[in-house]
Structures are given as structure tokens and as C-alpha cells.
C-alpha positions as a printed NumPy array, in Angstrom:
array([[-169.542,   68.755,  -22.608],
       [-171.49 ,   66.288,  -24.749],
       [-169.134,   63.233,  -24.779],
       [-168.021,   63.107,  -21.141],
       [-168.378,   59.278,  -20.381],
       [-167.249,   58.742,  -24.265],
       [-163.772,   57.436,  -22.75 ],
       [-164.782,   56.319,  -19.278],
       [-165.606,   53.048,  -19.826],
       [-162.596,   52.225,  -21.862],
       [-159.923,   53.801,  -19.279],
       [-160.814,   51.246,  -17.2  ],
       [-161.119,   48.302,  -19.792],
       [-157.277,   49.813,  -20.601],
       [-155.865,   49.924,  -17.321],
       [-156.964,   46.347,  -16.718],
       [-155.366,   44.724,  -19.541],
       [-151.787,   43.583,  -19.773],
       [-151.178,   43.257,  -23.577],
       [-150.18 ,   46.618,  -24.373],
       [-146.37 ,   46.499,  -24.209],
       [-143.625,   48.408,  -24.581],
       [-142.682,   46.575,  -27.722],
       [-145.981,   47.888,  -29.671],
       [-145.735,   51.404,  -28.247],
       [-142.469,   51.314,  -30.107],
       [-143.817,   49.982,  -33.397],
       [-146.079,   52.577,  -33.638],
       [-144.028,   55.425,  -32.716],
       [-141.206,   54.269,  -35.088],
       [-144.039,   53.476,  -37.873],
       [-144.895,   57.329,  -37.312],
       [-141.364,   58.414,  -37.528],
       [-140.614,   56.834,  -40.507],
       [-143.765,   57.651,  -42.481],
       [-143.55 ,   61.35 ,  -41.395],
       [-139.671,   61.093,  -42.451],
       [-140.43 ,   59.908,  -46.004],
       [-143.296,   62.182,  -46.648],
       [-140.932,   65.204,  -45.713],
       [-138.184,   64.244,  -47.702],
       [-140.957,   64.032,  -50.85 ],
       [-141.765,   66.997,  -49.56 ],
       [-138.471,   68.881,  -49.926],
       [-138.381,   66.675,  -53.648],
       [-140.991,   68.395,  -54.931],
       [-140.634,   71.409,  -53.061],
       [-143.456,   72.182,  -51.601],
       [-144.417,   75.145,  -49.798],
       [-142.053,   77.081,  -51.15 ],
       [-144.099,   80.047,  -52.364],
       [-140.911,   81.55 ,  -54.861],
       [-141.104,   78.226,  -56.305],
       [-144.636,   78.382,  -57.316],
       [-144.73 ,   81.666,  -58.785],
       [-147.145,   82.497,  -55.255],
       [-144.834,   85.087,  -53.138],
       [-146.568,   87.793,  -52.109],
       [-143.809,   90.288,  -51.781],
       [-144.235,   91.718,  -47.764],
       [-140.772,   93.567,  -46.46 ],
       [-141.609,   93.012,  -43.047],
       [-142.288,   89.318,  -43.189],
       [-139.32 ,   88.683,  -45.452],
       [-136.524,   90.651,  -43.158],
       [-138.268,   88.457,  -39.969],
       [-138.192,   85.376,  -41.172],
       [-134.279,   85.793,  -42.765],
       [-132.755,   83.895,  -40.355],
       [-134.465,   80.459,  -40.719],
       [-136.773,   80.362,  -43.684],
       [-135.114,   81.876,  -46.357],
       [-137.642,   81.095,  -49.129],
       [-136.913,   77.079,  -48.671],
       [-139.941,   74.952,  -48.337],
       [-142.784,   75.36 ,  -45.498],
       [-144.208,   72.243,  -45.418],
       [-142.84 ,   70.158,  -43.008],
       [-146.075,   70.098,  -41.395],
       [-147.804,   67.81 ,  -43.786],
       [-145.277,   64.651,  -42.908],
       [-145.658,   65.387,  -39.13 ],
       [-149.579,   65.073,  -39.958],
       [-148.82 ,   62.036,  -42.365],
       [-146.462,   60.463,  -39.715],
       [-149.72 ,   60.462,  -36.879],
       [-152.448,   59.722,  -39.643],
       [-150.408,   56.265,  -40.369],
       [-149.298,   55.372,  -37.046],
       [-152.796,   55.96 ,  -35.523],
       [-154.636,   54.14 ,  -38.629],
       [-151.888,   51.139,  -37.791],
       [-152.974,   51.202,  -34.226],
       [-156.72 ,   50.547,  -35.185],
       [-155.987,   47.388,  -37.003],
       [-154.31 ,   46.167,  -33.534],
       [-155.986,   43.474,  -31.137],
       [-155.004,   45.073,  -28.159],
       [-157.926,   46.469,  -26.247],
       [-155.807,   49.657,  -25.699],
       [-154.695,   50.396,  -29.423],
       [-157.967,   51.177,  -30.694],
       [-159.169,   53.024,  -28.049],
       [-155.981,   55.215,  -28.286],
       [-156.161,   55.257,  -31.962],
       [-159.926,   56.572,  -31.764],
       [-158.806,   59.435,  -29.683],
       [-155.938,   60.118,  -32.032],
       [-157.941,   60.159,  -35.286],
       [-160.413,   62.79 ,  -33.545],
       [-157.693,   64.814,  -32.216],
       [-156.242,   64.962,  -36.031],
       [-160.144,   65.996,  -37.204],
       [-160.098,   68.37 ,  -34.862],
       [-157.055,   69.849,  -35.924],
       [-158.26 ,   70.341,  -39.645],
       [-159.555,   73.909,  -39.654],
       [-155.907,   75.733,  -38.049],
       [-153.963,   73.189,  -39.865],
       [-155.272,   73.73 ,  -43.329],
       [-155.16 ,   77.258,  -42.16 ],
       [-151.598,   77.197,  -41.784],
       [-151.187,   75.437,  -44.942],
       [-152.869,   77.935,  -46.506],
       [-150.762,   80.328,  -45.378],
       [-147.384,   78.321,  -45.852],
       [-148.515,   78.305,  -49.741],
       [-149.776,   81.457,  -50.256],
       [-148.54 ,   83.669,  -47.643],
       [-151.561,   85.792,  -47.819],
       [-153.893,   84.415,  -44.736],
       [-154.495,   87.255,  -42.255],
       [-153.933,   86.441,  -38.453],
       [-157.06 ,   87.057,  -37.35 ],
       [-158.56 ,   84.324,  -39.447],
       [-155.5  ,   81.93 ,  -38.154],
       [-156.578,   82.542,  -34.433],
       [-160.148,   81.719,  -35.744],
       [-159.419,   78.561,  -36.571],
       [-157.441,   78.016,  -33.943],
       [-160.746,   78.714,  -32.042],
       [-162.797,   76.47 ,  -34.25 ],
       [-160.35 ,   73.38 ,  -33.589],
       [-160.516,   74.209,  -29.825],
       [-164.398,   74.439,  -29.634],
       [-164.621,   71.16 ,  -32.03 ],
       [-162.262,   69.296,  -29.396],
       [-164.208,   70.077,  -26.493],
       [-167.169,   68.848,  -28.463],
       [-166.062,   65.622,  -29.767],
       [-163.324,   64.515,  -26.704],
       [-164.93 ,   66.52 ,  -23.704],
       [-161.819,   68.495,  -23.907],
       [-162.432,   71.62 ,  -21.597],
       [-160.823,   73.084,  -18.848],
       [-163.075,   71.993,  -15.412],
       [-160.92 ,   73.341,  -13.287],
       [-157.771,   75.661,  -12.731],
       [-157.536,   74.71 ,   -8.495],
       [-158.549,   77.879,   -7.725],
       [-161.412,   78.522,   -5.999],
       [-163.019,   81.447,   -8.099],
       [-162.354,   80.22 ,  -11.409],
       [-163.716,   76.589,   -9.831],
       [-166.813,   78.218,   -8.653],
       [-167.368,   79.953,  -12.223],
       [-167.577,   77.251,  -13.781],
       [-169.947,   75.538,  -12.103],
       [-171.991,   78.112,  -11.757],
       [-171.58 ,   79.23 ,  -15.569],
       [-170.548,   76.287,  -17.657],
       [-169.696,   79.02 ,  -20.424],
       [-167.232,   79.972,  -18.522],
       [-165.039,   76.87 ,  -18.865],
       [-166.07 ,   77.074,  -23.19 ],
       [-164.626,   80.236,  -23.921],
       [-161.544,   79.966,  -21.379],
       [-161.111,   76.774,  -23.281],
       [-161.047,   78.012,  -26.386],
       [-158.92 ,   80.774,  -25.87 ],
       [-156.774,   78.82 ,  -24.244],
       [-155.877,   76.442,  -26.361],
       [-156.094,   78.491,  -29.394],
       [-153.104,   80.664,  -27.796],
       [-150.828,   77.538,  -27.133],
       [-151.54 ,   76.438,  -30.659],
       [-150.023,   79.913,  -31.471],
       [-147.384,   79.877,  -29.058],
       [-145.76 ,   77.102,  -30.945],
       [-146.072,   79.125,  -34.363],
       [-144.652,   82.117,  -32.314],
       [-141.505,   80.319,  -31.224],
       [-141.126,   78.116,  -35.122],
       [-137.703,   80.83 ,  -36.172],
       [-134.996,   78.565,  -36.157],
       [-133.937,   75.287,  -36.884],
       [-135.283,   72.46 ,  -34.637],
       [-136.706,   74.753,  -32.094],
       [-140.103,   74.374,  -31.949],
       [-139.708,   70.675,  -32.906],
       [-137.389,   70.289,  -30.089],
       [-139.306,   72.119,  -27.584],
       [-142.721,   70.152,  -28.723],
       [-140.594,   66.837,  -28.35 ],
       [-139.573,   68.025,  -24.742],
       [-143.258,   69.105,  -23.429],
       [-144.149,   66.08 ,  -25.182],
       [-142.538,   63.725,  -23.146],
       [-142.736,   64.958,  -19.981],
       [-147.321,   64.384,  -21.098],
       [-146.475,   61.237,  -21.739],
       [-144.664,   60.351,  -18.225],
       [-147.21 ,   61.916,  -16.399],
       [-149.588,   59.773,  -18.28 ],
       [-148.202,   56.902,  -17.942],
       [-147.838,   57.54 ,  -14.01 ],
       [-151.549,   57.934,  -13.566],
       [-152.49 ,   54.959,  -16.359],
       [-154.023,   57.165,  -19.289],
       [-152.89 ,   55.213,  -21.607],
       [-154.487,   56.5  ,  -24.215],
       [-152.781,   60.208,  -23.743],
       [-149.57 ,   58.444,  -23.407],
       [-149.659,   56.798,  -26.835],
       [-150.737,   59.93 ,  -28.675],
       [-148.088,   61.988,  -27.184],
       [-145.972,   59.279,  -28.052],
       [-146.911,   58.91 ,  -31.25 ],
       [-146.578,   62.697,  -31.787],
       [-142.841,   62.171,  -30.732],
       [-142.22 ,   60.294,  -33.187],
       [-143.899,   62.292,  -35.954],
       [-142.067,   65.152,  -34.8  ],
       [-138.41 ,   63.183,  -34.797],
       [-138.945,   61.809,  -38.32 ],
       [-139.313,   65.842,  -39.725],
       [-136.763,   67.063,  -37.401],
       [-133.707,   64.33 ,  -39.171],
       [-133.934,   66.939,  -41.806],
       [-134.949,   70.057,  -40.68 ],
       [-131.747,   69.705,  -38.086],
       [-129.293,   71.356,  -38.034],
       [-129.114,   72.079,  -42.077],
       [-132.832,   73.225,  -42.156],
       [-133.655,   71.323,  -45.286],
       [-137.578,   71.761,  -44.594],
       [-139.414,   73.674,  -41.877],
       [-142.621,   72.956,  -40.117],
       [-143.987,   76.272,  -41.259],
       [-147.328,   77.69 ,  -39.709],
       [-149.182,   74.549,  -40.704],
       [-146.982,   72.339,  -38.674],
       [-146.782,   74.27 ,  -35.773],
       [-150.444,   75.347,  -35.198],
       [-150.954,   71.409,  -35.758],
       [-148.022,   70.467,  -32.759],
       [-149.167,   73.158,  -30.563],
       [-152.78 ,   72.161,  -31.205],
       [-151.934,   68.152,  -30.645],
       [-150.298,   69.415,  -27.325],
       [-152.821,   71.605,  -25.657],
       [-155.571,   69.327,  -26.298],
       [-153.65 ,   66.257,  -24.786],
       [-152.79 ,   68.907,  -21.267],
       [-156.728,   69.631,  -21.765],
       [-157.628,   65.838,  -21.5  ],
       [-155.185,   64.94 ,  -19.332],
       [-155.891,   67.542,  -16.192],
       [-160.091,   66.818,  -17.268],
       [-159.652,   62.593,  -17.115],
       [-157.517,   62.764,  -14.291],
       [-158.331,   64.468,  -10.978],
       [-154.993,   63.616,   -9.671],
       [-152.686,   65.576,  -12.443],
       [-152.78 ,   69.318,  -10.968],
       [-154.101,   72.089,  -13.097],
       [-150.984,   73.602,  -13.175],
       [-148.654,   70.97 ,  -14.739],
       [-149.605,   72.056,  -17.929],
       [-148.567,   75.854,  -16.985],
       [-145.146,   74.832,  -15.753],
       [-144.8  ,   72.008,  -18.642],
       [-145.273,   74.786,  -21.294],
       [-143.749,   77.742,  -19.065],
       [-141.117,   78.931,  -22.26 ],
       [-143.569,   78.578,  -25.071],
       [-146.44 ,   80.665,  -22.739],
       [-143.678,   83.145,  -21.2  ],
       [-142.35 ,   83.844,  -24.908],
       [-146.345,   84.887,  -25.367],
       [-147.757,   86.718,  -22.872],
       [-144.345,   88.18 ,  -23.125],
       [-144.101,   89.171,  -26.492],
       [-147.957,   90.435,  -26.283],
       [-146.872,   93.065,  -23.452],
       [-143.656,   94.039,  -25.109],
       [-145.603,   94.762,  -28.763],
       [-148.444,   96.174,  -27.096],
       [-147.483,   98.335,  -23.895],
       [-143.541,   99.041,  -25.379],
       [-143.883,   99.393,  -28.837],
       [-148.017,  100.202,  -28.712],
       [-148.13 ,   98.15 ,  -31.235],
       [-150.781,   95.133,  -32.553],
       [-149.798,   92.275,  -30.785],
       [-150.036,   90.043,  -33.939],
       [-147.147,   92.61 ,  -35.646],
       [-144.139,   89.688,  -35.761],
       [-140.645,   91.18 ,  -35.078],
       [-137.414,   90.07 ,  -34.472],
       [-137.364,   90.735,  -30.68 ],
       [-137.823,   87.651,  -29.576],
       [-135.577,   85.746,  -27.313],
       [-134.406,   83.236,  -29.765],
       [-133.436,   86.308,  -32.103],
       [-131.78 ,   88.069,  -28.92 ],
       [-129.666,   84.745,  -28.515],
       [-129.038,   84.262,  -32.47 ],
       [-127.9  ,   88.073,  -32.511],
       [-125.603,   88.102,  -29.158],
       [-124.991,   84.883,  -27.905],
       [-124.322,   82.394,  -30.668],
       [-122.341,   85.319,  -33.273],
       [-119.457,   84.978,  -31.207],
       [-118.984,   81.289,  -32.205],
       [-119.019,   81.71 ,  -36.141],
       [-118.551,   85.624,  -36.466],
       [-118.932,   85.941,  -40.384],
       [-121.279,   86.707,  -42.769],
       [-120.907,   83.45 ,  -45.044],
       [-123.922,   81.461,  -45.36 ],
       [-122.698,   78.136,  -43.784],
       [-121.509,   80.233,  -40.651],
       [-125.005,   81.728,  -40.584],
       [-126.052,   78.032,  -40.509],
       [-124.258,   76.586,  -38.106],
       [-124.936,   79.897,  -36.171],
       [-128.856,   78.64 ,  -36.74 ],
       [-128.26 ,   75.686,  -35.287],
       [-126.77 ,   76.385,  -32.054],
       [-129.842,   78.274,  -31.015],
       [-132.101,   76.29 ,  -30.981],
       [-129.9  ,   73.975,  -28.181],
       [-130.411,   77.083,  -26.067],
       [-133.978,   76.81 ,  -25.932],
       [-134.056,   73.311,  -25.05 ],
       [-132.427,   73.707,  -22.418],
       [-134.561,   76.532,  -21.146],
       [-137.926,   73.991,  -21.601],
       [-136.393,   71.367,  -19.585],
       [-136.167,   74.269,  -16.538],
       [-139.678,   74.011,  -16.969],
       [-140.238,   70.193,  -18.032],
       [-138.268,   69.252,  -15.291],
       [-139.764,   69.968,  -12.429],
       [-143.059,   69.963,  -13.775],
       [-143.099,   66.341,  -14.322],
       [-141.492,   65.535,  -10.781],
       [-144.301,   67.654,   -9.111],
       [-147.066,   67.033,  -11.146],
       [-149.567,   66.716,   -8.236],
       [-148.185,   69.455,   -6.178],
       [-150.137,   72.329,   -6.779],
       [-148.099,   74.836,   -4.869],
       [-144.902,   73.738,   -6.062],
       [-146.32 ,   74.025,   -9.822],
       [-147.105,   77.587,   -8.939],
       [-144.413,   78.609,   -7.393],
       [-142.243,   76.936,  -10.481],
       [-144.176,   78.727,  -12.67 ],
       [-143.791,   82.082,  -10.95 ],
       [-140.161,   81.658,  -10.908],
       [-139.335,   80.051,  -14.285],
       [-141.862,   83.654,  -15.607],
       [-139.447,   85.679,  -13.58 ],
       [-136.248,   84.114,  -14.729],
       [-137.423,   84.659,  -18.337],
       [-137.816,   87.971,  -18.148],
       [-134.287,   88.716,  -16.241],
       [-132.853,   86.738,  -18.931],
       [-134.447,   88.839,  -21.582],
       [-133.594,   92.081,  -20.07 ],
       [-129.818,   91.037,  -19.568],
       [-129.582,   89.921,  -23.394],
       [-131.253,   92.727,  -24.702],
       [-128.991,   95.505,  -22.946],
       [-125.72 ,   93.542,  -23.807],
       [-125.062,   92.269,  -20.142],
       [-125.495,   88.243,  -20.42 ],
       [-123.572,   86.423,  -18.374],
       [-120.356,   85.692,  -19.895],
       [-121.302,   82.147,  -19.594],
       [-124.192,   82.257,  -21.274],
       [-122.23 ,   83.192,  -24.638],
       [-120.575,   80.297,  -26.678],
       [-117.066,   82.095,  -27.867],
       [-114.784,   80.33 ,  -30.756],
       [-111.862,   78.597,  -28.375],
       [-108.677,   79.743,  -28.828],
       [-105.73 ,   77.266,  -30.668]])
């Protein structure tokens, strides 16, 4: 907890300036969607992160048959123009006048440092496909630890009494729930990355509904670097959606997952007023899909929880939801049966985005959202997976 007044000082220097508009905000987040559009379209050029392509598989059945529905052997590396997209925008924003664009910029360049160690990890993995999970969740850890060094970014409180008390009492407490914490939401996003525009979608979503929330209490600073990250995200997902020309591939996703716990992290910690459990209810499908997927591998299958499958919900609505729509087996039907998942999804995150960002100071209502959106998942799951979804729920070819 080193750099706690690091951003004090300058919150309130932000909040009492009037030149940051609209109009800049804009700049930058277009400045960040067009940079991270043309370094993914180089990207898919040269083909990067395609491991067939550099003579680099590593030939693993399991992996392969998972990942058959989205990836297909096309290029991983969407992840390096999201990171190029908030690298330019947030160097742009320190050459600004504005008292807030610096500041804002500062915290953005330290959030992307801090990201380094899961995101090369993830890159590493994207190229060579040979990176074990355990050392992925390790640097996971790392970036966690480094962000509550260098931004103050742990978790102080959870508005529970216990868990309060621990950590003042034991301010370990609060480092290692921290770091676990965040290291699982940086996987959570990886967990959910299966099918076109999904995870980007879902990370655009959650990311919003930060930056209202921040912009409500005046942390401007979180605002513009979710902002910023919205942007980033939109200028990969023109071409990974719906055709699925590029994919974020672990890299990317560990990096958006990473960029969004930290910013809940800060958020919650710089503002007393934001409940602990808006981040909870903000993220409810990307956390249900985990702890979810972690008792179904573990407890049902007595399995390792890091063993990937094809049970999750977005390949329960691929398999029985959307096949209705485009029934055969030719490759543009599988695509456009890709595509319409994903839409699914989205809608699911705004159950929890939703009313998350309406009730953002209402600690009760957050947990009893957040009890019911956990509860919800699972029904749905259970109804898909025995073949007794709603008939509404399934999108059926119309008739002539």
C-alpha cells in the first residue's frame, strides 16, 4: 500500500477543472480505436499468431477439438492491437494541456506496465501453444501484486464486517485476496474468449457500465481508461465480428480482463461511495461462468479445474440454441452459427450491467442482484444442458 496518496492530490486538481470535455474524451478513444484497428489488420497481414503458420503447432487433441468452433488455426493475436490501440491513445493523452489528461494518462501507462508479465504470457502462449496454466495464473498474480504496488490497487474492503475487520487487523489479508482476485477475473475473460466477439463484447459492456459509475462519482481518471479501453476493444472487434478474421487469443484477454479488474480495484479503493459489490454484480456472467465451471470440472467430472472443455455455456448455446438457425455442416453456416452466440451472451451481461450500474451504492440490492443473476445462471445451464430451454430461448430458421 506504498502509493496511497500517489493520486489524491490530483483527483481533486481533476474534479476542479473544466477543460476536460467531451470532445477530447472522444479524440482519444477514437485515436485508440483506430490505432488498435490498423495494427490488427497488419496483424491478420502478416499472420501472426497463427502457430500452423510458423511451423510452431504443438499438436494437443484436446486443445484442438475445444477450440474448433472459433479458432480454427487462424491468427491469435488480436491482443497486440488492443494493447497498441491503449499504448497510443494514452501516450496522446500525455502530450495534452488539460490538467486531467496526464494524470489519466499516468495511470493508464502503469496499468499497461502492470499488465506486462500475463500479457506476454499469453502471447507466449498464443505463439507457441506450449505455456502451462499454472505459470499463466502466475503471472496473472505477478501483474496483480505489481498493481497494488505501483496504483495502491487492493481490495480495503468487501462491506462486510469480518472480511473489514481482517484487514485491518492483517493488512496481508487484503494482498493475497487481491491478488487472487484479480488474477481470476483476468482468467475469467480468457475462460469465456470461444467465439466470435464474445469476450470483446462482454469487456465492452462491463466496460461501460466502470466508466458511468465513474463518471457519477468524478474519477475521471478511471473513466478515461475504461474509455479508452472501449475503444481499443471496438477497433479489434470490426474484424474479429462476425467473420472472425483475428481473435484476441489468451494474450488479449488476460490483458482486457486484467485492464478491467484493476480499474473495479481502484475504483471501489478511491471511492468510498461506489459499494464493494458493484464490481460482483458488474462482472456477475464472466465470475458465474468461473466459479461455475471450477465446481462442475472439479466436484462433477473430479477433474483439474484448469482441464478446458467444451461444457461451457456458450458451447451449450452454440450446440442447442443457435443449430436450429443454420442446421448444416458447411463452413459459412458454422460461421454465421458463430456469430449469433456471442449476441446471447451480451445480453446475459447487461442482466448484470444493468442493474449494477443503477444501484451502484446500494449494497443490499448489489447482493441480492448478485445472488439472483448466480441463481439464474445456473437454472439456465441446467435447462440447456438436459435439452429443456425454453422454446424462446432457441432462434429457429422462419418458415417462407
Amino acid at each position: 500500500m506504498r502509493c496511497a496518496g500517489l493520486f489524491g492530490a490530483d483527483r481533486s486538481r481533476i474534479r476542479a477543472q473544466s477543460t476536460w470535455r467531451g470532445t477530447r474524451t472522444l479524440a482519444y478513444v477514437v485515436a485508440a480505436l483506430l490505432a488498435s484497428f490498423a495494427v490488427t489488420l497488419l496483424a491478420i497481414r502478416l499472420n501472426l499468431g497463427n502457430p500452423e503458420a510458423h511451423r510452431r503447432y504443438v499438436v494437443r487433441r484436446r486443445a484442438a477439438w475445444i477450440r474448433q468452433p472459433a479458432l480454427r488455426g487462424l491468427s491469435r493475436a488480436g491482443g497486440i492491437g488492443v494493447a497498441a490501440g491503449l499504448l497510443v491513445s494514452l501516450v496522446a493523452r500525455t502530450l495534452d494541456d488539460a490538467v486531467a489528461a496526464p494524470i489519466a494518462a499516468r495511470m493508464g501507462l502503469l496499468l499497461l506496465l502492470c499488465a506486462l508479465p500475463v500479457f506476454v504470457a499469453g502471447l507466449v502462449e498464443d505463439f507457441h501453444q506450449g505455456l502451462g496454466i499454472g505459470l499463466r495464473f502466475a503471472a496473472a498474480l505477478t501483474s496483480a501484486a505489481l498493481g497494488g504496488w505501483f496504483l495502491d490497487a487492493w481490495v480495503v474492503r468487501l462491506d462486510s464486517g469480518p472480511f473489514d475487520a481482517a484487514i485491518a487487523a492483517i493488512p496481508a489479508v487484503s494482498i493475497v485476496f487481491t491478488c487472487f482476485a484479480v488474477a481470476g477475473l483476468t482468467n475469467a475473460f480468457n475462460l469465456i474468449d470461444g467465439f466470435n466477439g464474445l469476450a470483446g463484447g462482454v469487456a465492452t459492456l462491463i466496460l461501460i457500465g466502470i466508466a458511468y459509475v465513474a463518471f457519477k462519482v468524478g474519477d475521471i481518471a478511471i473513466m478515461a481508461s475504461a474509455l479508452t479501453a472501449v475503444g481499443a476493444i471496438a477497433g479489434f472487434m470490426a474484424l474479429n465480428f462476425p467473420r472472425g478474421l483475428i481473435f484476441l487469443g489468451d494474450g488479449g484477454a488476460y490483458l482486457v480482463g486484467f485492464w478491467i479488474a484493476e480499474l473495479l480495484v481502484l475504483l471501489v479503493a478511491r471511492n468510498p461511495q461506489v459499494s464493494a459489490w458493484f464490481p460482483i454484480l458488474v462482472c456477475s456472467y464472466p465470475i458465474s461462468e468461473t466459479l461455475f465451471s471450477i465446481y462442475r470440472r472439479t466436484v462433477v467430472r473430479r477433474a483439474h479445474p484448469g482441464v478446458p472443455d467444451v461444457a461451457h455455456l456458450h458451447h451449450l448455446i452454440y450446440k442447442r440454441l443457435v443449430r436450429w438457425l443454420i442446421g448444416t455442416r458447411l463452413s459459412a453456416h458454422r460461421l454465421q452459427r458463430n456469430a449469433m452466440t456471442a449476441p446471447y451472451l451480451w445480453v446475459v451481461t447487461s442482466v448484470g450491467v444493468a442493474p449494477a450500474i443503477i444501484f451502484w451504492d446500494r449494497t443490499p440490492v448489489l447482493i441480492l442482484g448478485s445472488a439472483v443473476f448466480a441463481a439464474a445462471y445456473v437454472y439456465g445451464y441446467v435447462r440447456i444442458a438436459k435439452f429443456r430451454a425454453p422454446h424462446w430461448w432457441i432462434i429457429r430458421k422462419s418458415k417462407p
